[in-house]
C-alpha positions in Angstrom: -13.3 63.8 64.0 -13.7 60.0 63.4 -11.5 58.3 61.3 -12.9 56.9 57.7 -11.5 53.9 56.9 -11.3 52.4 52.8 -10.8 48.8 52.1 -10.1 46.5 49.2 -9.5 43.1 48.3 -8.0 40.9 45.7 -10.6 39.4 42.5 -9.3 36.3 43.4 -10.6 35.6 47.0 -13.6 35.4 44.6 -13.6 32.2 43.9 -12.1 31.7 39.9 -13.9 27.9 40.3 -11.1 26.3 40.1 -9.3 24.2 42.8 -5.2 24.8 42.8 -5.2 20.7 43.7 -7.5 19.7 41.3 -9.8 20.1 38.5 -12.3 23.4 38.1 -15.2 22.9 39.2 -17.6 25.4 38.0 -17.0 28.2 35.0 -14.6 30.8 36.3 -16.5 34.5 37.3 -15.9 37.0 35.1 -13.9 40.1 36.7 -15.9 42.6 35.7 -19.0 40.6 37.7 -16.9 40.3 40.6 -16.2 44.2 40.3 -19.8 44.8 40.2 -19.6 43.6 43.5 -17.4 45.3 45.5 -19.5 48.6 46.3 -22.1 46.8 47.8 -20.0 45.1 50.0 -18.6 48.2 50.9 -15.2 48.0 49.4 -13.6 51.1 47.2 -10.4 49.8 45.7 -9.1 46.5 43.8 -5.5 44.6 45.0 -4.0 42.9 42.1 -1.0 40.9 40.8 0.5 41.8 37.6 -1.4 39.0 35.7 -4.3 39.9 37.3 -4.6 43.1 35.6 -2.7 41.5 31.9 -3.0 37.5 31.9 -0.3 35.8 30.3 1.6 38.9 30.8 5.0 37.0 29.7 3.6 36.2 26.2 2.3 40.3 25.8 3.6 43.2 24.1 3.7 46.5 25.2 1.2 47.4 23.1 -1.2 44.4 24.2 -0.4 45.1 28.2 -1.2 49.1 27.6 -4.5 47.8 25.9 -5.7 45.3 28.5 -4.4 47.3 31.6 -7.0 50.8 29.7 -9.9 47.3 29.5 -9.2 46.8 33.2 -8.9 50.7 34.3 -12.8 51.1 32.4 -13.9 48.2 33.8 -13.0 49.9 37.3 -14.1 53.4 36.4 -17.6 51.9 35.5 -17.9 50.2 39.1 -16.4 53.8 40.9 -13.0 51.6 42.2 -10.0 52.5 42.3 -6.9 50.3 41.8 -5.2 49.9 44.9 -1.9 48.4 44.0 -0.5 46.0 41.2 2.3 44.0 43.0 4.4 41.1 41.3 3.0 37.7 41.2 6.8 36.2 41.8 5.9 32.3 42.7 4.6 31.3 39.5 7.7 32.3 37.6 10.5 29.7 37.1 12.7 32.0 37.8 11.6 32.7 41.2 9.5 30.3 42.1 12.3 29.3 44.8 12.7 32.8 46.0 14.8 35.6 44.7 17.8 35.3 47.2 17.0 31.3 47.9 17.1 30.3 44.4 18.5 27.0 43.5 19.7 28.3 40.1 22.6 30.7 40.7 22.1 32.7 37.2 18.9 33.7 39.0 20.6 34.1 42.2 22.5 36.7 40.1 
């Protein structure tokens, strides 16, 4: 029996328009466009980062994470893909932007 294999990908090797060393340089693509995508490429399932799925995650309640992550499950449900993993985007935060156990800071050492 041959073996059937499923991939995914990330929303943002879609190009967001914006350059990490510079200015944006066209309007960002919305995710659910990008998610339109994906079965015609021939792709199944979505990667994400935490603040893929709830942007400015650290400023959200409960409440407001619970809401967008059901906005972000219908947006899936409508294109037939399903979330692959939600991982931890780590280097943005200050607190471990140097790496957990390589930390300058020794509180977040700790």
């Amino acid at each position: 029996m041959p073996t059937t294999y499923r991939f995914s990908f990330g929303p943002w090797n879609i190009s967001e328009g914006g350059d990490p060393f510079g200015p944006d340089v066209r309007t960002a693509f919305p995710h659910e466009s990008k998610y339109s995508l994906y079965r015609d490429l021939g792709f199944e399932g979505v990667q994400f980062h935490d603040d893929d799925v709830v942007p400015d995650l650290e400023d959200a309640s409960p409440e407001q994470m619970l809401r967008k992550a059901g906005e972000v499950k219908t947006m899936l449900a409508n294109q037939d893909l399903t979330p692959e993993f939600v991982a931890p985007r780590l280097w943005f935060a200050q607190q471990t932007v140097d790496g957990g156990y390589t930390s300058n800071s020794a509180f977040d050492r700790e």
